[in-house]
N, C-alpha and C positions, 0 to 999 in steps of 0.2 A: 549521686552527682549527675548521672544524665537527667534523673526527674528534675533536677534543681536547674540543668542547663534550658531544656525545653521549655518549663515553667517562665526562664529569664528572657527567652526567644518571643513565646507568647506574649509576655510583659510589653516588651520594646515594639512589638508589632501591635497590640493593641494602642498605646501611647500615641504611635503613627496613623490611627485611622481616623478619618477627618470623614463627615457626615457630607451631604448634599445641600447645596444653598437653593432655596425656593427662587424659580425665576424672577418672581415680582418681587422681592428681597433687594436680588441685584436690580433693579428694574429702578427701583426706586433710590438707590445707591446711587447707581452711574449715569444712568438716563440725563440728557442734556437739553434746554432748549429746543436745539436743533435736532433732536431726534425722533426717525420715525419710525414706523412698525409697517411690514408690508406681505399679506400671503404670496408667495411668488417659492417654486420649486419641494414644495412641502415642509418647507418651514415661517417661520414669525421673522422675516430677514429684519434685522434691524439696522438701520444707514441714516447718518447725520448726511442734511443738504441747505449749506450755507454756503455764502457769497452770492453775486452775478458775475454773467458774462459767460465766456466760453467754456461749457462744461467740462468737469476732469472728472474721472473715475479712478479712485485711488483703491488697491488691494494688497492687503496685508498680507503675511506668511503663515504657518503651519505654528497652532497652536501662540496667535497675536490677536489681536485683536483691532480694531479702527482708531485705538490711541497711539499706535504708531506714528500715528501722521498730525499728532495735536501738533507741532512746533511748524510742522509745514503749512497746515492749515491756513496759521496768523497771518502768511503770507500770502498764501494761493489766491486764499476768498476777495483780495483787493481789486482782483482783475478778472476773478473767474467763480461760476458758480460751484462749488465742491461737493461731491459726492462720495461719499464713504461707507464700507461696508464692513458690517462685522460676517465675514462670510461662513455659512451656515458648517454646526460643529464648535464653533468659538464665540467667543464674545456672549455680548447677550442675547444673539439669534439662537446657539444652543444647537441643539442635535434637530435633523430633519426628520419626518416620516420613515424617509425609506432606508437609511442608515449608509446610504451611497455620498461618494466625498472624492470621487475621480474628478480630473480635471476636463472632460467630457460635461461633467455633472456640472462644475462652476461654468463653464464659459457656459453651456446651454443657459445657466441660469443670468448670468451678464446680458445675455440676449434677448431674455424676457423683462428684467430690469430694466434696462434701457427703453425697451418697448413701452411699460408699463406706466413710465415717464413721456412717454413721446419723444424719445429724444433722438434724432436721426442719426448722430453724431456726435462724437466727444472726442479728448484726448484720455489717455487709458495712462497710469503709473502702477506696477506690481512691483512687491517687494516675495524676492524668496517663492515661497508658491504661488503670492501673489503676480509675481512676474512670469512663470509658466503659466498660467495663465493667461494672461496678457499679451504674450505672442503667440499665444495656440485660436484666442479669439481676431487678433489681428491675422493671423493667418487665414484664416477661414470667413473675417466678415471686415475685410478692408474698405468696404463702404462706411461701415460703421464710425470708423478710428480716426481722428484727424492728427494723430501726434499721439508716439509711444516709448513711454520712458520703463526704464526695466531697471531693478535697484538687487545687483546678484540672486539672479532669478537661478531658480533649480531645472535641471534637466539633463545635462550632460554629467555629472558626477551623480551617482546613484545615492543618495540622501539616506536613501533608506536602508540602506546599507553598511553605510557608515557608522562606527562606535563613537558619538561622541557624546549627547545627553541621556544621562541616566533614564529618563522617565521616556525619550523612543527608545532605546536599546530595551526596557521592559515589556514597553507594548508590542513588541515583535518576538518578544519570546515564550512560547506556547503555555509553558507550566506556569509562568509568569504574570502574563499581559491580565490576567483578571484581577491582580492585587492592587491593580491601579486607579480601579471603579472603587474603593476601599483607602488605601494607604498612600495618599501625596501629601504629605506634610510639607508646608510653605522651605523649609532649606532646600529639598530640590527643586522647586521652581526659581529659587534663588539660585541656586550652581548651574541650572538650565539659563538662565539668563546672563549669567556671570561671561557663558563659554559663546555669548552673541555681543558683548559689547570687546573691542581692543582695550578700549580700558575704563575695566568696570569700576572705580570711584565715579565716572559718570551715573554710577546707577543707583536709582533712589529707592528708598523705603516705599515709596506712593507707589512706585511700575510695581514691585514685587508683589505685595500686596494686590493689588489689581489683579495682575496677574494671576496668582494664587487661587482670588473669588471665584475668576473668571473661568477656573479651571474646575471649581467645586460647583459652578453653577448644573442644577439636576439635568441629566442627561449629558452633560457635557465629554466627561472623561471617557463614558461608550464609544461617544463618536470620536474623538483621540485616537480610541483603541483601533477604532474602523479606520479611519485616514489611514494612521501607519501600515494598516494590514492592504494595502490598496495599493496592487499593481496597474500605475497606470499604462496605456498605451503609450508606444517610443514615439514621440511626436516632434522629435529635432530635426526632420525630414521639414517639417514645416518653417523652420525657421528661412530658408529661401524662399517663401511665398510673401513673408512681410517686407510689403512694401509702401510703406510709408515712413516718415521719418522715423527715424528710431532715436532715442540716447539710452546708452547703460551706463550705470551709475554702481563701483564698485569697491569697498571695505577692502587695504591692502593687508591687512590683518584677521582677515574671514577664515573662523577657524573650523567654520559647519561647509561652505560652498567654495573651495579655493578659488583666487584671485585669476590663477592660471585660465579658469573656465573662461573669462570675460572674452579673451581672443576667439576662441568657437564663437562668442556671438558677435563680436565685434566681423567677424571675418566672411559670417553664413547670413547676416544682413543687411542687404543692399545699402552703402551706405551711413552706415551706424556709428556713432560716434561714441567716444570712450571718456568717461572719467573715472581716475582711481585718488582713493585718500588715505594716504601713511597714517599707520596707527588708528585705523577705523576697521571695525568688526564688519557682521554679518546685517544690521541694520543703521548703516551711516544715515542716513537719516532721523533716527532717535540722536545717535552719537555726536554727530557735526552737522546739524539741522541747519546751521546759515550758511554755508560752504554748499549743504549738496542743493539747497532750494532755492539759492542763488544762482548757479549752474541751470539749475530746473524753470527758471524764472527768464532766463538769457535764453535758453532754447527754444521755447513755448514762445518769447516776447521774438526772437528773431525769424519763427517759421511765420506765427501769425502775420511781420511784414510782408514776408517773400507771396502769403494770398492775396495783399493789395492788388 
């Protein structure tokens, strides 16, 4: 009976192992028009840049990718040039050289991004990590930033800490966190996404799928491993240094960064204005895409008057 149990264990664990997808696989998969490839910070960064006009730098969350912001996009690019990243670790930029994934590491590399472009200046939107982000580099490079919108950015509740998706609760467990270079079978990227929309009948076969590739693409799932294991420096001390406009934009059904956090930001910067949306998760911008980039479109369209 135990040979016969173990036997069954191995069975079920083998069935769950899912191979590595060749970069240029996905490459040629998801690759868009508008997308480019750029050495910058030790990896192949990849970022779609469409539209004109005043540029926006849009960054996605922990373990997303730059289709986060497809529905935004439709609109942003009418009035603005858009800039999107698959920030390195996800998407199809994939894992870096040095296997580093602090948030020291992303803003440096925002830095030279932008440089890279010429660009003296933009407005910044981060979702979730992407919004730590986003006021760790507005903090530190306010020259830079004309307009910062933050979409339940992490930092004040410790993420990492927190029990809620299967696949971080593995990669932070010691005996654990290596079956995941090996065994992601597409249903937990599917219950991992499930626990980020309020209500997932919004969610499609197409994200999941994505999703899933994106996560099997080689190299990918290391650096997964590595994020999670990444204590960053406490940098909420910085949120009284941003000063430029801000908006937060906040999922009242955020079941990964509670809703409660939005006040610390609303309160620690100068200024800041609040929007929340009943029955919207942890990325109300997939979820209520014309609600929050309407908001996003009014802000942007009313600071850029107040520069006349």
């Amino acid at each position: 009976m135990v040979v016969a149990g173990a036997l069954l264990i191995m069975a079920a664990g083998a069935l769950m192992i899912r191979a590595d997808i060749p970069a240029e696989e996905l490459r040629a998969k998801y690759s868009h028009p508008a997308s480019k490839y750029k050495k910058l910070g030790g990896a192949n960064l990849h970022y779609r840049d469409e539209g004109q006009g005043m540029p926006i730098v849009l960054l996605h969350g922990t373990a997303a990718s730059l289709n986060t912001w497809d529905a935004w996009v439709v609109e942003l690019q009418k009035n603005h040039r858009v800039l999107r990243l698959d920030l390195p670790g996800f998407g199809l930029t994939g894992r870096n050289a040095s296997d580093t994934y602090s948030i020291d590491y992303y803003s440096r590399l925002l830095l030279h991004f932008l440089d890279s472009l010429q660009l003296e200046k933009a407005h910044i939107a981060g979702s979730s990590l992407g919004g730590q982000i986003a006021y760790d580099f507005a903090a530190d490079h306010p020259e830079r930033v004309h307009k910062l919108i933050l979409i339940a950015p992490t930092g004040v509740t410790n993420a990492n800490e927190k029990s809620i998706s299967m696949p971080f609760r593995l990669a932070q467990t010691p005996l654990l966190k290596h079956s995941l270079k090996y065994i992601t079978p597409r249903f937990i990227v599917e219950k991992s996404l499930r626990e980020v929309y309020g209500d997932d009948s919004k969610l499609t076969e197409q994200v999941i799928t994505r999703s899933h590739d994106m996560l099997l693409r080689e190299g990918s799932r290391e650096a997964f491993i590595a994020r999670m294991n990444t204590r960053d420096a406490d940098n909420l001390h910085k949120l009284a240094k941003v000063r430029v406009p801000t908006l937060i934009l906040w999922g009242e059904a955020d079941a990964w960064v509670p809703v409660t956090d939005a006040t610390h930001f609303q309160q620690s910067i100068h200024g800041a204005q609040l929007r929340t949306y009943p029955g919207a998760g942890h990325i109300p911008m997939e979820e209520q895409p014309q609600e929050t980039v309407r908001d996003a479109l009014l802000f942007l369209s009313a600071e850029v008057a107040r520069s006349k």
